[in-house]
C-alpha positions as CSV (number, residue, x, y, z in Angstrom):
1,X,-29.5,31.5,24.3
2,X,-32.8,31.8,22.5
3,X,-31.6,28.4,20.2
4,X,-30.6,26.2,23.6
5,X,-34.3,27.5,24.7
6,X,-35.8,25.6,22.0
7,X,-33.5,22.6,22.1
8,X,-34.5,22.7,25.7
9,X,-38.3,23.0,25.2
10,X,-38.1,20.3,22.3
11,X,-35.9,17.5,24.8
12,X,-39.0,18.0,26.9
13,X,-41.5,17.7,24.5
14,X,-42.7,21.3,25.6
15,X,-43.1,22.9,21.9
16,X,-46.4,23.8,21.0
17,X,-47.2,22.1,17.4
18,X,-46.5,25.3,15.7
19,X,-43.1,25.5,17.4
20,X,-42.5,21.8,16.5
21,X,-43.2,22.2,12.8
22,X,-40.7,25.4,12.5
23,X,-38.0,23.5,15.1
24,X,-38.0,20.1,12.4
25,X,-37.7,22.8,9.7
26,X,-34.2,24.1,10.8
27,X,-30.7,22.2,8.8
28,X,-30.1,21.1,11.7
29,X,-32.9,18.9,12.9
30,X,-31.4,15.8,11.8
31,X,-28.3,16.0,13.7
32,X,-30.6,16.7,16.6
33,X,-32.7,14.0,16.7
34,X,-29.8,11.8,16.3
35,X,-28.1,13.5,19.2
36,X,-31.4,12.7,21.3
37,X,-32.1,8.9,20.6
38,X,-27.9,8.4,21.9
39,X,-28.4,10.4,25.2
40,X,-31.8,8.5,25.5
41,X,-30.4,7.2,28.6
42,X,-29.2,10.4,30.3
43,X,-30.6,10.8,33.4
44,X,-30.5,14.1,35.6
45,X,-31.4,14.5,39.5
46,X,-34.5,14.5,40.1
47,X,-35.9,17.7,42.1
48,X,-37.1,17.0,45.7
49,X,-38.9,20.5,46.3
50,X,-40.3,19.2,49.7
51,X,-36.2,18.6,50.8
52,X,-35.5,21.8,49.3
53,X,-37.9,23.7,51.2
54,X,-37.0,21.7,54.7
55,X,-33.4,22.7,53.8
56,X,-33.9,26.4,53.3
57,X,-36.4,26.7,56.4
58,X,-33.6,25.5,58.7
59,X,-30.8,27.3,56.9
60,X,-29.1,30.5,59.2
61,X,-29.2,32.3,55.8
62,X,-30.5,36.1,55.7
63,X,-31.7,35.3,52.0
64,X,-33.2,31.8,50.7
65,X,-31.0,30.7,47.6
66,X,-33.0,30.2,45.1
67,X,-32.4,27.1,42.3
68,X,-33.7,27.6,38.9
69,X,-35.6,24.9,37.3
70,X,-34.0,26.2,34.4
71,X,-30.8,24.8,35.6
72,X,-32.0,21.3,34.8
73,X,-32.3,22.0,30.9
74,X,-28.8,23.3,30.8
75,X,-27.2,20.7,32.5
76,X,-29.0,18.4,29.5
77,X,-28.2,20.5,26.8
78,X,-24.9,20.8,27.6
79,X,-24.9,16.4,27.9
80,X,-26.2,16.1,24.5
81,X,-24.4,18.6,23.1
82,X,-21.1,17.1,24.4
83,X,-22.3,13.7,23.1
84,X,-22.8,15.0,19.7
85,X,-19.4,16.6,19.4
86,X,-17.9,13.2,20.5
87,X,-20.1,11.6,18.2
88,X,-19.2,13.7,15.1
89,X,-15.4,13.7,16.3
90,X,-15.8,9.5,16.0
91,X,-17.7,10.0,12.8
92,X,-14.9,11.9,11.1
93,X,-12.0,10.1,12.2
94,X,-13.2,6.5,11.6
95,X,-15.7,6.7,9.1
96,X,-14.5,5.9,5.0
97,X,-13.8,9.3,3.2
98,X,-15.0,9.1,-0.4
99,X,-13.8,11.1,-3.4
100,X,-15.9,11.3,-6.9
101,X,-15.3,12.3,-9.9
102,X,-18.9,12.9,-12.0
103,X,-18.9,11.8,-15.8
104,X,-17.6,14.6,-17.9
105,X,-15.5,16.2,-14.7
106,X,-12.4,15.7,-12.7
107,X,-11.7,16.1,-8.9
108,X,-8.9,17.0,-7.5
109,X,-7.9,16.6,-3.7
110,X,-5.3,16.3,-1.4
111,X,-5.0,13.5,1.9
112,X,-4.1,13.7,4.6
113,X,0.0,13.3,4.4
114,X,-0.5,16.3,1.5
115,X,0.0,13.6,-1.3
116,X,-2.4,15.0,-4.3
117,X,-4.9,12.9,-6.6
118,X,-6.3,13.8,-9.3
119,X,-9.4,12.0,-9.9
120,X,-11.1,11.3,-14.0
121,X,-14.2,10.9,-15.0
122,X,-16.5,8.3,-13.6
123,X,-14.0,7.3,-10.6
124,X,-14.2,7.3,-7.2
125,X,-11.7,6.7,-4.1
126,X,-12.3,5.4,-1.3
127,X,-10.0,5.7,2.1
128,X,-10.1,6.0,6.1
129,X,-8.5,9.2,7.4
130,X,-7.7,7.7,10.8
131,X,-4.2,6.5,11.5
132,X,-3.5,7.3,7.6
133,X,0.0,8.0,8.2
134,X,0.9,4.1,9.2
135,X,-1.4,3.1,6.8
136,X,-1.6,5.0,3.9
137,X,-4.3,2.9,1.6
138,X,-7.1,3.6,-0.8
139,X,-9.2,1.5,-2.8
140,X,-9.6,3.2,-6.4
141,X,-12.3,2.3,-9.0
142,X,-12.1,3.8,-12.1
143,X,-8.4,6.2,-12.9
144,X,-6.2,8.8,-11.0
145,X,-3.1,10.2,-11.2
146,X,-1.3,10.3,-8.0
147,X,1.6,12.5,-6.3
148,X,2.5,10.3,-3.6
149,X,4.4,12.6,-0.2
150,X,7.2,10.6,0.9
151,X,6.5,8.3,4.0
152,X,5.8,4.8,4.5
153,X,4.6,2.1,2.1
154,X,1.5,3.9,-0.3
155,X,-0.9,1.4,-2.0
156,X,-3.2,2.0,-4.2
157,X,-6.1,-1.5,-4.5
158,X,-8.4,-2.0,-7.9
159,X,-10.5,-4.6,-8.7
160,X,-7.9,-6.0,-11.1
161,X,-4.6,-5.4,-9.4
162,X,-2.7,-3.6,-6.6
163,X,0.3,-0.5,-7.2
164,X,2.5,-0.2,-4.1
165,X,5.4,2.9,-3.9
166,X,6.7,4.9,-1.3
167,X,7.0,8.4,-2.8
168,X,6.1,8.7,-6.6
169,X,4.1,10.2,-9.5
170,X,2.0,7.4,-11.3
171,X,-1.3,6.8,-13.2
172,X,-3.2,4.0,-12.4
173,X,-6.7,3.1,-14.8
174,X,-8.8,0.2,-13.9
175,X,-11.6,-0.2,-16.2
176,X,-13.3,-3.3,-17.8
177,X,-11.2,-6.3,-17.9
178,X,-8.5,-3.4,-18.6
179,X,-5.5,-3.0,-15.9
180,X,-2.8,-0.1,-16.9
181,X,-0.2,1.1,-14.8
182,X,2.2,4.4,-15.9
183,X,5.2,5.5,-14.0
184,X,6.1,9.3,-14.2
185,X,8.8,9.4,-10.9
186,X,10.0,7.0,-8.5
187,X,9.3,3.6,-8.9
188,X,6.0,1.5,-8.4
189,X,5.3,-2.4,-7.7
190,X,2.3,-3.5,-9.2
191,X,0.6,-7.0,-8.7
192,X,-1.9,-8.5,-11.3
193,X,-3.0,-12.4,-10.9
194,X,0.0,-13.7,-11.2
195,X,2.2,-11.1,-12.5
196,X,4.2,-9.1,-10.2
197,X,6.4,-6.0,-12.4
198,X,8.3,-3.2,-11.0
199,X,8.3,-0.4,-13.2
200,X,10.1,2.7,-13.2
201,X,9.7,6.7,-14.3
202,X,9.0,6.5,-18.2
203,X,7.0,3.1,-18.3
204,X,4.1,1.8,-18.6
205,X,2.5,-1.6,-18.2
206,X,-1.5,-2.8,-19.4
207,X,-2.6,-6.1,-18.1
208,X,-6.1,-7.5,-19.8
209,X,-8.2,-11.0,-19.4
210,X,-4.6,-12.4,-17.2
211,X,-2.5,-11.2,-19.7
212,X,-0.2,-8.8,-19.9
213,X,-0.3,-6.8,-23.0
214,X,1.9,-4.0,-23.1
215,X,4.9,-3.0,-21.0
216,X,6.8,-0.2,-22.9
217,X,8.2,3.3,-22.9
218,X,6.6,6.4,-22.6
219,X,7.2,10.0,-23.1
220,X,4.9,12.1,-21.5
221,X,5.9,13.8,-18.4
222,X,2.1,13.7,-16.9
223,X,-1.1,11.6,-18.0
224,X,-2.5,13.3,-21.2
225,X,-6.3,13.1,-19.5
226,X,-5.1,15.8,-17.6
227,X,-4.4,18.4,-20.5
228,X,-7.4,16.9,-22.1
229,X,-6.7,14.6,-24.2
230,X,-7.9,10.5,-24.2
231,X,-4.8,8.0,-25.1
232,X,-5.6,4.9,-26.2
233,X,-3.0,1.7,-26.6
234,X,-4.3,-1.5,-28.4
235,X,-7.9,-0.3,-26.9
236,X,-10.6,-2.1,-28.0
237,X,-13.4,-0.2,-30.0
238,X,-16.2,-1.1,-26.6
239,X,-13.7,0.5,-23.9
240,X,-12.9,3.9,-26.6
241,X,-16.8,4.5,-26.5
242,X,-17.1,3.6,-22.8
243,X,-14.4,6.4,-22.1
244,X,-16.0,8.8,-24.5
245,X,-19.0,8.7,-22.8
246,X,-17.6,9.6,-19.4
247,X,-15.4,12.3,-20.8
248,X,-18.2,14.1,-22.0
249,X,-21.0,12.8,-19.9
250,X,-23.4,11.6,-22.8
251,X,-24.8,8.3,-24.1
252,X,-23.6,6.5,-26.9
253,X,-26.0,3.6,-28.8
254,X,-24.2,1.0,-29.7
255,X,-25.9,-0.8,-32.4
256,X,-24.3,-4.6,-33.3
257,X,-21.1,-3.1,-33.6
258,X,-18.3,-6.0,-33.6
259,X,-14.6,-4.9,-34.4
260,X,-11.5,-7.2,-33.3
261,X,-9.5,-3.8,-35.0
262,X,-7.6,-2.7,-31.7
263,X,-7.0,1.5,-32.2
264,X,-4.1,3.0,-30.7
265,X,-3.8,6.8,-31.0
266,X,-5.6,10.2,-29.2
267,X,-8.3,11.4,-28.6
268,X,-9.6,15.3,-27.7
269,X,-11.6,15.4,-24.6
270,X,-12.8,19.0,-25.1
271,X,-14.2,18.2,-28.6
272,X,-16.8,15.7,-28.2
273,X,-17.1,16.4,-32.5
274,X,-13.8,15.2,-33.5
275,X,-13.1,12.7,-31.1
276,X,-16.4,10.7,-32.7
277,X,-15.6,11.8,-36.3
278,X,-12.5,9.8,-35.7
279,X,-13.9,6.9,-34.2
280,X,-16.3,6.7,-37.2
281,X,-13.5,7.3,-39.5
282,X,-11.4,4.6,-38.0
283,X,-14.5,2.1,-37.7
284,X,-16.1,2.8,-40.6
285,X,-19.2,3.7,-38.5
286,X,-22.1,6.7,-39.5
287,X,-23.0,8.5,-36.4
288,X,-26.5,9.8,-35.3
289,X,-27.7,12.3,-33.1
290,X,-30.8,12.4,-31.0
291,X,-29.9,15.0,-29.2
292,X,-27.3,17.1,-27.5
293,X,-26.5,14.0,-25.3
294,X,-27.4,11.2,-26.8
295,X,-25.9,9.5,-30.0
296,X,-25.8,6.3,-31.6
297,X,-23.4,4.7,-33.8
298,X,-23.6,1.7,-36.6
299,X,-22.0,0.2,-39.1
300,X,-22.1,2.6,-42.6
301,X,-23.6,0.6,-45.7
């Protein structure tokens, strides 16, 4: 009761500037004052007390019924409060859901037909919750794995290329000029410029600059980011750096380093010191380090 007494006493700009200060103060505040600038327009009765008194002076009534002015706050609060539920209730349903995945983490979620996604490093999904069911699809920026609930067509939309399925397990990375595609169950559909490949469980597919590169066997049962561990296929030396940077959420220097050498192998994502001991192994490069996020890397002499 106390809290509708304030929200009352603020709606009618009754707070003394003490009270004001410690109202804008509360969590909440913001959601108020949205809530008020919607119902701007709400309009209660206004209070004839002249009518009032007429009416009660010629009533047969033993006892005058009395109408608290109180009454009139109520009836407001109870309009803006119904507004804002609406409000929010619109706000969740049609508004774009967004998933993140910070550099050096992963994120895992679920939506809403229970199919799970498993989010790496530096990505993000994008998606609307309402009607998902009809229209189950996300935009993706970055990689996830994805454990598609059987239903209608799912689609998954990059940058680079699109993966259609209807119920599946599949990997999808865009980064770059870099478009791979990695079928662990089911089968997916996926659509690069001009290219259009169905691929089934055990294969993978890598499109790059309208080409595609790779379309092959595989036999992992799961991506191997997901036990912690980067695999690279015919990756050029600027993406490996790229992805070792968001795996362990530091900065690498590049300085004038120009390799056509294309390295396919792993790499560990819980060691940040071997997986750059290898690159500079594999690249002939010396390593430096500023400090416990930052490195730079050259060409040894």
């Amino acid at each position: 009761m106390e809290e509708n007494y304030q929200l009352a006493k603020w709606l009618n700009d009754e707070m003394t500037e003490a009270e004001l200060q410690e109202f804008q103060s509360q969590p909440d505040y913001h959601l108020y004052e949205k809530i008020k600038r919607h119902s701007s327009e709400l309009q209660t009765t206004s209070f004839n007390e002249e009518a009032m008194l007429n009416t009660i002076l010629a009533s047969k009534k033993e006892s005058p019924k009395v109408i608290s002015l109180y009454q009139n706050w109520i009836f407001r609060v109870a309009a803006v409060l119904i507004l804002g539920f609406g409000m929010f209730f619109t706000y969740q349903n049609f508004s774009t859901s967004t998933e993140f995945a910070e550099n050096g983490k992963q994120t895992t979620f679920t939506l809403p037909d229970h199919s799970e996604v498993v989010l790496n490093s530096g990505s993000t999904i994008e998606y609307k919750k309402r009607n998902w069911d009809e229209n189950r699809n996300l935009q993706l920026d970055g990689e996830a794995y994805f454990k598609v609930a059987k239903g209608k067509k799912f689609q998954v939309n990059t940058d680079l290329g699109t993966v259609s399925v209807l119920g599946t397990q599949f990997n999808v990375k865009e980064r770059n000029n870099r478009f791979d595609v990695t079928c662990y169950e089911g089968r997916v559909k996926v659509n690069y410029h001009q290219f259009e490949v169905i691929i089934t469980r055990g294969e993978t597919v890598s499109f790059e600059n309208n080409e595609k590169i790779i379309h092959q066997p595989i036999t992992t049962e799961k991506p191997l980011w997901t036990q912690n561990q980067m695999d690279f296929e015919k990756e050029n030396l600027t993406n490996i750096i790229e992805e070792i940077e968001r795996q362990y959420n530091i900065t690498i220097e590049s300085r004038n380093l120009e390799s056509n050498q294309l390295f396919t192998g792993k790499l560990p994502a819980d060691n940040l010191d071997i997986a750059i001991q290898i690159i500079a192994s594999t690249y002939h490069l010396k390593i430096n380090k500023t400090n416990s996020i930052s490195y730079s890397m050259e060409e040894a002499k």
